[in-house]
C-alpha positions as CSV (number, residue, x, y, z in Angstrom):
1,X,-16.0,-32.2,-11.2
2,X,-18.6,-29.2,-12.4
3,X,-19.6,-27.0,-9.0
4,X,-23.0,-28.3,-8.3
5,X,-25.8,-25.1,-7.8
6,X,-23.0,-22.4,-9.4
7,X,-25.2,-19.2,-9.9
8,X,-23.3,-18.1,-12.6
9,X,-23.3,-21.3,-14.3
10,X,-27.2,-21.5,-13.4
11,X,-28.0,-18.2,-14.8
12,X,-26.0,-18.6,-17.9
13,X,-28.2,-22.3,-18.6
14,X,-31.6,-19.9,-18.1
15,X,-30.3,-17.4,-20.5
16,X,-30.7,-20.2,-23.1
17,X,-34.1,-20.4,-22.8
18,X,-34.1,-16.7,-22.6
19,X,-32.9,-17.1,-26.3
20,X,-34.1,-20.0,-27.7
21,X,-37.9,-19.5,-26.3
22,X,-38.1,-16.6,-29.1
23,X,-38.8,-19.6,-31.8
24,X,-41.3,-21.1,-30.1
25,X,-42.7,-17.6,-29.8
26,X,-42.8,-16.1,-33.3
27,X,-42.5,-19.0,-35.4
28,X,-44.6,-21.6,-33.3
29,X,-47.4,-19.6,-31.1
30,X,-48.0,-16.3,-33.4
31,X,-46.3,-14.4,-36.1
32,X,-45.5,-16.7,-38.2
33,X,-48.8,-19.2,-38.1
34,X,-50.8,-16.0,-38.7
35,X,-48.6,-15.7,-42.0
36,X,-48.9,-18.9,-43.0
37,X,-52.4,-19.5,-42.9
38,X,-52.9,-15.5,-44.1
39,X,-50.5,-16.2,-47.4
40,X,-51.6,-19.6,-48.3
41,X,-56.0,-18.8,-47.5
42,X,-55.3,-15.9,-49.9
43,X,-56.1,-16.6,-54.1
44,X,-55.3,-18.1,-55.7
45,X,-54.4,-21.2,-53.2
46,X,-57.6,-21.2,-50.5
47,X,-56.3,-22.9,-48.4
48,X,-54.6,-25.8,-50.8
49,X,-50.7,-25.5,-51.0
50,X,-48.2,-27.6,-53.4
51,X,-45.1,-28.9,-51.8
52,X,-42.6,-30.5,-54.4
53,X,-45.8,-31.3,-56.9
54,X,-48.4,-32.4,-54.2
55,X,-51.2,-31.0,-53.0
56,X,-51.8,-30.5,-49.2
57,X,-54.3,-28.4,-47.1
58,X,-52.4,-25.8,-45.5
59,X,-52.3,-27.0,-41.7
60,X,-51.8,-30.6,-42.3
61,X,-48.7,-29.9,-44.2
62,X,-47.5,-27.4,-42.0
63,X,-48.1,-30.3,-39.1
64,X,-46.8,-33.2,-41.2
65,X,-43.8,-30.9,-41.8
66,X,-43.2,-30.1,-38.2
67,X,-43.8,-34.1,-37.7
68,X,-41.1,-34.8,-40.0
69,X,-38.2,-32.4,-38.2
70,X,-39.3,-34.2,-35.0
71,X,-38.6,-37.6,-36.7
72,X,-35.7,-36.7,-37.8
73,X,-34.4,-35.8,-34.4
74,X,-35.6,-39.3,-32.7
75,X,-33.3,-40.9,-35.2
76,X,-30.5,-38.0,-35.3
77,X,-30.1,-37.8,-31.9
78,X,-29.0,-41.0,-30.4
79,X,-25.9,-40.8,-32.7
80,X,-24.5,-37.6,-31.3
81,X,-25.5,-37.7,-27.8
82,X,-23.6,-41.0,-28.1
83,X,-20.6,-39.3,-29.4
84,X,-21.3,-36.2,-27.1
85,X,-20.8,-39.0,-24.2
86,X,-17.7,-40.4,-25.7
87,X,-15.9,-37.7,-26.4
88,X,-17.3,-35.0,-23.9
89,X,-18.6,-32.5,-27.0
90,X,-21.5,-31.9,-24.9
91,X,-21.6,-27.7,-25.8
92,X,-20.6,-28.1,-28.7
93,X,-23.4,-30.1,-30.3
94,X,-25.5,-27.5,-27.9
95,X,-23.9,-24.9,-30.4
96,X,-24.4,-26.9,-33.9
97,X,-28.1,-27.4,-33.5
98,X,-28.3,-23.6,-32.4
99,X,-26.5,-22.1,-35.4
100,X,-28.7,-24.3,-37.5
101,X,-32.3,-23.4,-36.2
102,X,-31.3,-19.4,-35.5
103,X,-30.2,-19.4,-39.3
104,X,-32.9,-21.1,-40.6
105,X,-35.1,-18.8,-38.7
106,X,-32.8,-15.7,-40.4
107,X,-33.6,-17.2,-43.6
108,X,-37.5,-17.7,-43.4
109,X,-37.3,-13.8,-44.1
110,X,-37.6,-14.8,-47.6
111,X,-40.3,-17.1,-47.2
112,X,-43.3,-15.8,-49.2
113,X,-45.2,-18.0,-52.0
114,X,-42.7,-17.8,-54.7
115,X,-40.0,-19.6,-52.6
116,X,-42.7,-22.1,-50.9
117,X,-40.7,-24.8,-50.8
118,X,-37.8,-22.7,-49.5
119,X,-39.5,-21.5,-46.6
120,X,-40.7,-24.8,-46.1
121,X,-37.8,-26.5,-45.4
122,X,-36.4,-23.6,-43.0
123,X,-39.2,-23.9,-40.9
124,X,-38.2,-27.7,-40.6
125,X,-34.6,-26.9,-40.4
126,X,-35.3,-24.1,-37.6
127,X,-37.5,-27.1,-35.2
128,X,-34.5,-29.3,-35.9
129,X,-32.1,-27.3,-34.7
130,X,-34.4,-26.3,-31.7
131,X,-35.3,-29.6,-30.7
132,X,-31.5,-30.8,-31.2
133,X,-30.3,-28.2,-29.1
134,X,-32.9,-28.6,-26.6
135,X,-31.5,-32.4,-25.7
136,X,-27.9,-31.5,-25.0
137,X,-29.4,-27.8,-23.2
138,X,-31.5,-30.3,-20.6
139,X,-28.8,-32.7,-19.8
140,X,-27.1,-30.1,-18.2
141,X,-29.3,-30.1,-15.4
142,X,-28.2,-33.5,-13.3
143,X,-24.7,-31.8,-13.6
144,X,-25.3,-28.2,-12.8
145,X,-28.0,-28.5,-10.0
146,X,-28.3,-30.9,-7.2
147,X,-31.7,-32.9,-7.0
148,X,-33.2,-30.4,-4.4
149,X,-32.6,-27.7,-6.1
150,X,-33.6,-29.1,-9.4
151,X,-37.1,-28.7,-9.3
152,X,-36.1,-24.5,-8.7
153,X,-33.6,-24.4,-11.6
154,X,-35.8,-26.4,-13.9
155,X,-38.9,-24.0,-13.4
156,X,-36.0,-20.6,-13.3
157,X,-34.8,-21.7,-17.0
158,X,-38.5,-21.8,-17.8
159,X,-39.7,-18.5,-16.4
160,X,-36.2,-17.0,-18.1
161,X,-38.1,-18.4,-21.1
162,X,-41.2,-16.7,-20.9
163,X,-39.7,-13.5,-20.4
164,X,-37.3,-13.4,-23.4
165,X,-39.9,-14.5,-25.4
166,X,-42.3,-11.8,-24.2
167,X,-39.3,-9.1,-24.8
168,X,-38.7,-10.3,-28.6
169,X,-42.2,-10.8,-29.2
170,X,-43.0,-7.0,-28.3
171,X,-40.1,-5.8,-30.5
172,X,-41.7,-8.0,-33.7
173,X,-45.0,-6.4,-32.5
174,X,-43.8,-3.1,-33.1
175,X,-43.1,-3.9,-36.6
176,X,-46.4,-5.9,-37.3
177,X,-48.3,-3.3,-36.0
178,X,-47.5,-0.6,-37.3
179,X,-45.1,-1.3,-40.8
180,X,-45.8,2.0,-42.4
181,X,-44.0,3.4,-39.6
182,X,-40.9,1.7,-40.8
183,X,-42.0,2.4,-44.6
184,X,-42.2,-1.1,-45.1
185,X,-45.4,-3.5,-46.0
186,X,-47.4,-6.2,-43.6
187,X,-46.0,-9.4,-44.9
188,X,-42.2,-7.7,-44.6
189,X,-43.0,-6.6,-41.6
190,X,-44.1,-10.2,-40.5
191,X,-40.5,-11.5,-42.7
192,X,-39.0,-9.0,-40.6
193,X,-40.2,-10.9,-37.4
194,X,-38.3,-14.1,-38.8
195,X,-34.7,-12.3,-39.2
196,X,-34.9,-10.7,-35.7
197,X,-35.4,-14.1,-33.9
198,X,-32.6,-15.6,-35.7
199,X,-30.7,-13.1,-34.5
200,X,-31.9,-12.7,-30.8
201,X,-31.6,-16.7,-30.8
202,X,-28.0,-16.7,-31.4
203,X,-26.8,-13.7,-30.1
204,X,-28.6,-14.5,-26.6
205,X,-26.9,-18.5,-26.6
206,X,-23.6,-16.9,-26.9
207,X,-23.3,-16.3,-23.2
208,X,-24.6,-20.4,-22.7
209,X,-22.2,-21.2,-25.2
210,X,-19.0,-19.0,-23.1
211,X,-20.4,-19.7,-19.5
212,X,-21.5,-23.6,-19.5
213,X,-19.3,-26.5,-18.9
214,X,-17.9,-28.9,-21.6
215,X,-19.4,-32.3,-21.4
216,X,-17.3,-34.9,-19.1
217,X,-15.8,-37.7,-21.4
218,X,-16.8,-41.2,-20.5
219,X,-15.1,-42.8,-23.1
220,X,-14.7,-46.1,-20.7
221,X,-18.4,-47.4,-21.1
222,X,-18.1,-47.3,-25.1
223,X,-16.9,-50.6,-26.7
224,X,-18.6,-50.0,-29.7
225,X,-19.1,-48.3,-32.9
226,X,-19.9,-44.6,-31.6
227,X,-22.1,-44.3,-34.7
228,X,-24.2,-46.9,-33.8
229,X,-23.5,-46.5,-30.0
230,X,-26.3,-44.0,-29.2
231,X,-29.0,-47.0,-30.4
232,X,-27.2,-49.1,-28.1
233,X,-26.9,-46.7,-25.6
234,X,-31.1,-46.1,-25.3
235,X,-31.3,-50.1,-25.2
236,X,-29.2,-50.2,-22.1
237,X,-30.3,-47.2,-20.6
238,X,-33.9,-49.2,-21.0
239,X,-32.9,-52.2,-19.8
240,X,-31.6,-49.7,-16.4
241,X,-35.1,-48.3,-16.5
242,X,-36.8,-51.5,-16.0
243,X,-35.0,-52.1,-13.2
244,X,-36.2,-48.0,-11.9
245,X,-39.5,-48.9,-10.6
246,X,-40.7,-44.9,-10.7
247,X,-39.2,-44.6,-13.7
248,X,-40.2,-47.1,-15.9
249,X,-43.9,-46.1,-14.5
250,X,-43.3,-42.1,-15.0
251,X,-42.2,-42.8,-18.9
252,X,-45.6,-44.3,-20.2
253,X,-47.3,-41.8,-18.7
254,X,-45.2,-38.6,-19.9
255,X,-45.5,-40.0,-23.4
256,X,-49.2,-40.0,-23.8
257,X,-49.7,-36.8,-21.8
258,X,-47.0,-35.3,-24.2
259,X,-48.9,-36.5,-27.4
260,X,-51.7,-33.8,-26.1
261,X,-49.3,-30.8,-24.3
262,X,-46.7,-30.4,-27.3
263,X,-49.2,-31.1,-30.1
264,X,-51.8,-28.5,-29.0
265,X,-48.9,-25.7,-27.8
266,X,-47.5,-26.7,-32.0
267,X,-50.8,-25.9,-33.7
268,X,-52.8,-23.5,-31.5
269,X,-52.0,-20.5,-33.3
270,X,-52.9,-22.3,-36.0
271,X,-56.3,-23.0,-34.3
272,X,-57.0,-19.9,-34.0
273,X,-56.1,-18.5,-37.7
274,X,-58.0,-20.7,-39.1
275,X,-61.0,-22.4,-37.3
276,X,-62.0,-18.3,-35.3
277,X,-60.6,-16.4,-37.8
278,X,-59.2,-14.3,-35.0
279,X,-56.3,-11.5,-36.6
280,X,-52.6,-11.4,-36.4
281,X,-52.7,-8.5,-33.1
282,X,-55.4,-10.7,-31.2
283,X,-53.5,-13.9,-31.5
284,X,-49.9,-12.2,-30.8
285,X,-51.9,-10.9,-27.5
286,X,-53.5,-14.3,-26.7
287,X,-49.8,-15.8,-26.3
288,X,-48.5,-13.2,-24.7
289,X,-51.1,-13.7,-22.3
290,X,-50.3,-17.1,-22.0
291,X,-46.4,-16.4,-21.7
292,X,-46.9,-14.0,-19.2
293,X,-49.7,-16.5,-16.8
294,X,-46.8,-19.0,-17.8
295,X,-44.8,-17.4,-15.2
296,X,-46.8,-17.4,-12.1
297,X,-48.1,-20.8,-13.1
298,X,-44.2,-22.4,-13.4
299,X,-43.0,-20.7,-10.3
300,X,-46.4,-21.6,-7.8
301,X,-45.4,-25.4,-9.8
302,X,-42.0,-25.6,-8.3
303,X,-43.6,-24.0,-5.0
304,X,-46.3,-26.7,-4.9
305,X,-44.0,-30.1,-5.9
306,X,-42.4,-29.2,-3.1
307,X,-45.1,-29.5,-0.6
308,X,-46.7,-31.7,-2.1
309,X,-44.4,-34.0,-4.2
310,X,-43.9,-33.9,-8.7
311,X,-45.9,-37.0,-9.3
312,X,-49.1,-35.6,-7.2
313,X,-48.8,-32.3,-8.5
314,X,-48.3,-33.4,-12.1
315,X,-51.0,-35.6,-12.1
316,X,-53.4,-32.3,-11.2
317,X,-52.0,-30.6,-13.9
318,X,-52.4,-33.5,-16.4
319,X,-55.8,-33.6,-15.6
320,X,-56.7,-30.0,-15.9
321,X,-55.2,-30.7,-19.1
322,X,-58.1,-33.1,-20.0
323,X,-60.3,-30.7,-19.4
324,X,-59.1,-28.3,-21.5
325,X,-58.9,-30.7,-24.4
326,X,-62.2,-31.7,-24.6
327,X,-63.2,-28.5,-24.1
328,X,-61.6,-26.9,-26.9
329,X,-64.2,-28.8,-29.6
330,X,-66.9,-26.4,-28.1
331,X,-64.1,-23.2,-28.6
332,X,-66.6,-21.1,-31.3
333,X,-65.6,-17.3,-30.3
334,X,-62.4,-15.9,-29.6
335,X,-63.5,-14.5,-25.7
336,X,-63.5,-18.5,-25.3
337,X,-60.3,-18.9,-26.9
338,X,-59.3,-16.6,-24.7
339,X,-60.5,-17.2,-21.8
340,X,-59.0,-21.0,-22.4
341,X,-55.7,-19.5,-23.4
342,X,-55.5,-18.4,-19.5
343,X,-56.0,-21.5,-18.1
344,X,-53.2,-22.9,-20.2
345,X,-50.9,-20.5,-19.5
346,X,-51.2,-21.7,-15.7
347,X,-50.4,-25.2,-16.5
348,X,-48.3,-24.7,-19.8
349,X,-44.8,-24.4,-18.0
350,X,-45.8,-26.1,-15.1
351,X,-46.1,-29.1,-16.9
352,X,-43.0,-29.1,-18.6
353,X,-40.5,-27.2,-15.5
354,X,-41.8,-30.5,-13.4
355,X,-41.7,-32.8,-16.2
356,X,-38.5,-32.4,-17.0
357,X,-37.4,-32.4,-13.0
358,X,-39.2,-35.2,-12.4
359,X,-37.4,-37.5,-15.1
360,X,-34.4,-35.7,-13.5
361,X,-34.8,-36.9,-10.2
362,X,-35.8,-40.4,-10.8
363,X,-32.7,-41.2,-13.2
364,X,-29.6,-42.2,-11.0
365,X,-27.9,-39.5,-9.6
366,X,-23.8,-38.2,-9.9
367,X,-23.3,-40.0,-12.8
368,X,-20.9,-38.7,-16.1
369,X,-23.5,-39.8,-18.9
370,X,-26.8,-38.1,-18.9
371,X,-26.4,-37.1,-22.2
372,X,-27.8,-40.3,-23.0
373,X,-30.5,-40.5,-20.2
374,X,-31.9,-37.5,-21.6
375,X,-31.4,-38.3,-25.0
376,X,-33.5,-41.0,-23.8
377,X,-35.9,-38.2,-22.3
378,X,-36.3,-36.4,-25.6
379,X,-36.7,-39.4,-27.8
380,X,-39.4,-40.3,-25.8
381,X,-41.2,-36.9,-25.9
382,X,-40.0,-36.0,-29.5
383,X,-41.9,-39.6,-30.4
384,X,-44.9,-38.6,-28.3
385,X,-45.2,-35.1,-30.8
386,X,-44.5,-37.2,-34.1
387,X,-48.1,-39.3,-33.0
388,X,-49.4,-36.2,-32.0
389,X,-48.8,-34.1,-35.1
390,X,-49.2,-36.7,-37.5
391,X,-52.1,-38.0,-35.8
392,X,-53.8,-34.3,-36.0
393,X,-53.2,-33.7,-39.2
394,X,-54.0,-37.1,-40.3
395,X,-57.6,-36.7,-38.6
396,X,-57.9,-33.0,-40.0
397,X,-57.2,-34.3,-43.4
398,X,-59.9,-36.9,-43.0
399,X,-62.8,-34.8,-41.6
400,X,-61.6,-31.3,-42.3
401,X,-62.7,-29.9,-39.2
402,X,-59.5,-29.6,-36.5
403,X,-61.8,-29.1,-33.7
404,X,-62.0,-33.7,-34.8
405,X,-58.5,-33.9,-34.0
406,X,-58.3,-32.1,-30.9
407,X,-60.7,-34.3,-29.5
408,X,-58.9,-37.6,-31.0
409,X,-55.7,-35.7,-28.8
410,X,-57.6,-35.3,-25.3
411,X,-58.2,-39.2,-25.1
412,X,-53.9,-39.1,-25.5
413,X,-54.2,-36.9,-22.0
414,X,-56.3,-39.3,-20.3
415,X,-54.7,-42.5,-20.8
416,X,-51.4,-39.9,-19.5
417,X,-53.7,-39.2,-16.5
418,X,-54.8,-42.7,-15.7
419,X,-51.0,-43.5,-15.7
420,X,-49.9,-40.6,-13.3
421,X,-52.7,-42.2,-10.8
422,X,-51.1,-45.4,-10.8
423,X,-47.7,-43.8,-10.2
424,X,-49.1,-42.3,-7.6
425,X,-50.5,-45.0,-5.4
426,X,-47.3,-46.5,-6.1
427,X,-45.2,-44.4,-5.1
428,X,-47.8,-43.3,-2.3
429,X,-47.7,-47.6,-1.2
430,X,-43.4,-47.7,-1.9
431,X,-43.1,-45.0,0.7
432,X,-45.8,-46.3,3.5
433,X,-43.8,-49.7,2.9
434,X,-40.6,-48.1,4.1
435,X,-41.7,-46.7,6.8
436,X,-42.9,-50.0,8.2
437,X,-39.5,-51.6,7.7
């Protein structure tokens, strides 16, 4: 049995966010959604792009794309974390999806107009392999940390986040500011950006990869087809959740908040390119903002669940959310944006640190198979960005305005809300009913 609350072991599971936080970084929040929508606005496209003989508007396809790679996981994923279970390969799936997102990343250094479709697909390849890593990376929480220290470790492997994305995102800024320096052009230098977070990705995960248990085999609850198992596998650990009364109440509502949190952190950047106009520099400073408020608001998160309690504080959070939403359809100068960007960075990681704790603490403890209760976890979130994406760029595509679909997301947050309240006054009645027995 895995030492519960290991430093070493804990420290090694942050330093995988430390390298896998560069994607979302570069090729989610900034670099490379400045590129995109810089490269494809130019002439002759304006804004109009051709992938495999159709014709999409630049964002929507971009969203659609990212849509598909999440889809793709829901269906991949069942199947290996089943297998993962069975045989205890745990890490090593951990390491499959890694190698496949950081060299996908490596490759999107050749993305430019004339290898479209190319660069396409690796920026689909690269959130496949991030998402698929991502699964087997947070089921290593129940085993590593004990459930009072989870909330702590959860929010630690986020803050390690933040800062290794800060740290890569300052070395790409060096290039992007100033590629004449190097001798090299703009859009190289923004190529250039691509290759480097490749590289930090993988390089980084090597020490999760060395340090990290192996998954436990459980290969005595599998009497079926591991293939097919992982499908089975989310059916029973449904049928345990309707029989979690938290649970089964938490679930609902972390789906349709996520529809609104993940959606709007995927097309921000791509927000701000397009709708403000706002430059390459001013957004790459806007997210570092946000990493860097990211930080205090994670850490005063974890302080605050535990005086207060996850579901209370999450539901605060949620509906600062909502707020934010709705607020973004009146977003017309980038002081706004910015001044919107801070507020998110508060409740950005403090969302997902107690989100993922939360789930954490309200699936059954010491058990060998959480692979598959967090497979569970992911499918439900990766589901909840599917609606999202497809649902903005289905909206954007329709009116051509995306400030339309961000207000079609913030009714996503408050049904979320609403559902976090009735949690709450659940959980609030559960515990006053104990107390009287």
């Amino acid at each position: 049995m895995q030492e519960k609350n290991n430093k070493k072991t804990i420290w090694a599971w942050a330093m995988f966010d430390w390298a896998n936080q560069a994607y979302n970084m570069v090729i989610i929040s900034t670099i490379f959604p400045a590129y995109y929508v810089a490269i494809t606005a130019a002439k002759p496209y304006n804004g109009m792009v051709t992938f495999f003989g159709k014709q999409y508007v630049n964002t929507v396809l971009s969203s659609y794309v990212l849509g598909a790679s999440y889809l793709i996981i829901v269906f991949l994923l069942p199947i290996l974390t089943s297998i993962a279970d069975y045989k205890g390969h745990k890490k090593g799936y951990l390491q499959a999806f890694t190698w496949l997102g950081s060299l996908a990343c490596a490759v999107m250094f050749y993305f430019t107009m004339d290898n479209f479709e190319l660069g396409m697909i690796c920026f689909g390849l690269a959130s496949i392999g991030y998402c698929g890593g991502f699964v087997f990376y947070n089921s290593y929480l129940p085993q590593i940390a004990t459930v009072d220290q989870q909330d702590a470790v959860s929010a630690k492997g986020f803050i390690y986040g933040f800062i290794g994305s800060i740290v890569v995102q300052v070395i790409c800024f060096v290039f992007v500011l100033s590629p004449q320096t190097f001798g090299i052009t703009d859009d190289v230098a923004a190529r250039l950006s691509f290759l480097i977070v490749g590289i930090w990705w993988i390089g980084f995960s090597m020490i999760a990869f060395y340090l990290l248990p192996k998954g436990v085999p459980n290969t005595g609850s599998h009497n079926y087809n591991i293939l097919t198992g992982g499908f089975k596998e989310l059916a029973k650990v449904w049928r345990q959740v309707k029989e979690l009364p938290l649970l089964k109440r938490f679930l609902p509502a972390f789906f349709f908040y996520s529809v609104g949190v993940q959606t709007i952190l995927l097309v921000a950047a791509n927000f701000g390119a397009k709708e403000l106009k706002m430059p390459e520099d001013s957004l790459i400073s806007i997210i570092l903002i946000i990493q860097v408020v990211a930080i205090i608001g994670a850490t005063i998160t974890a302080k605050m669940s535990a005086k207060y309690g996850n579901v209370k504080v999450l539901s605060a959070i949620v509906g600062i959310w909502c707020l934010i939403c709705g607020s973004v359809y009146f977003v017309t100068s980038a002081q706004q944006f910015y001044a919107a960007a801070v507020i998110v960075g508060l409740v950005m990681g403090g969302v997902q640190s107690l989100s993922r704790s939360t789930f954490s603490k309200f699936i059954p403890q010491n058990i060998p198979d959480t692979a598959s209760y967090f497979s569970f976890y992911d499918v439900t979130e990766k589901l909840s960005i599917v609606v999202g994406l497809f649902t903005f760029g289905y909206v954007e595509a329709v009116t051509h305005e995306m400030r339309d679909s961000a207000l079609v997301l913030d009714g996503f947050f408050i049904i979320g809300f609403f559902l976090l309240i009735v949690l709450w006054m659940f959980q609030s009645k559960t515990k006053q009913n104990l107390e009287v027995a």
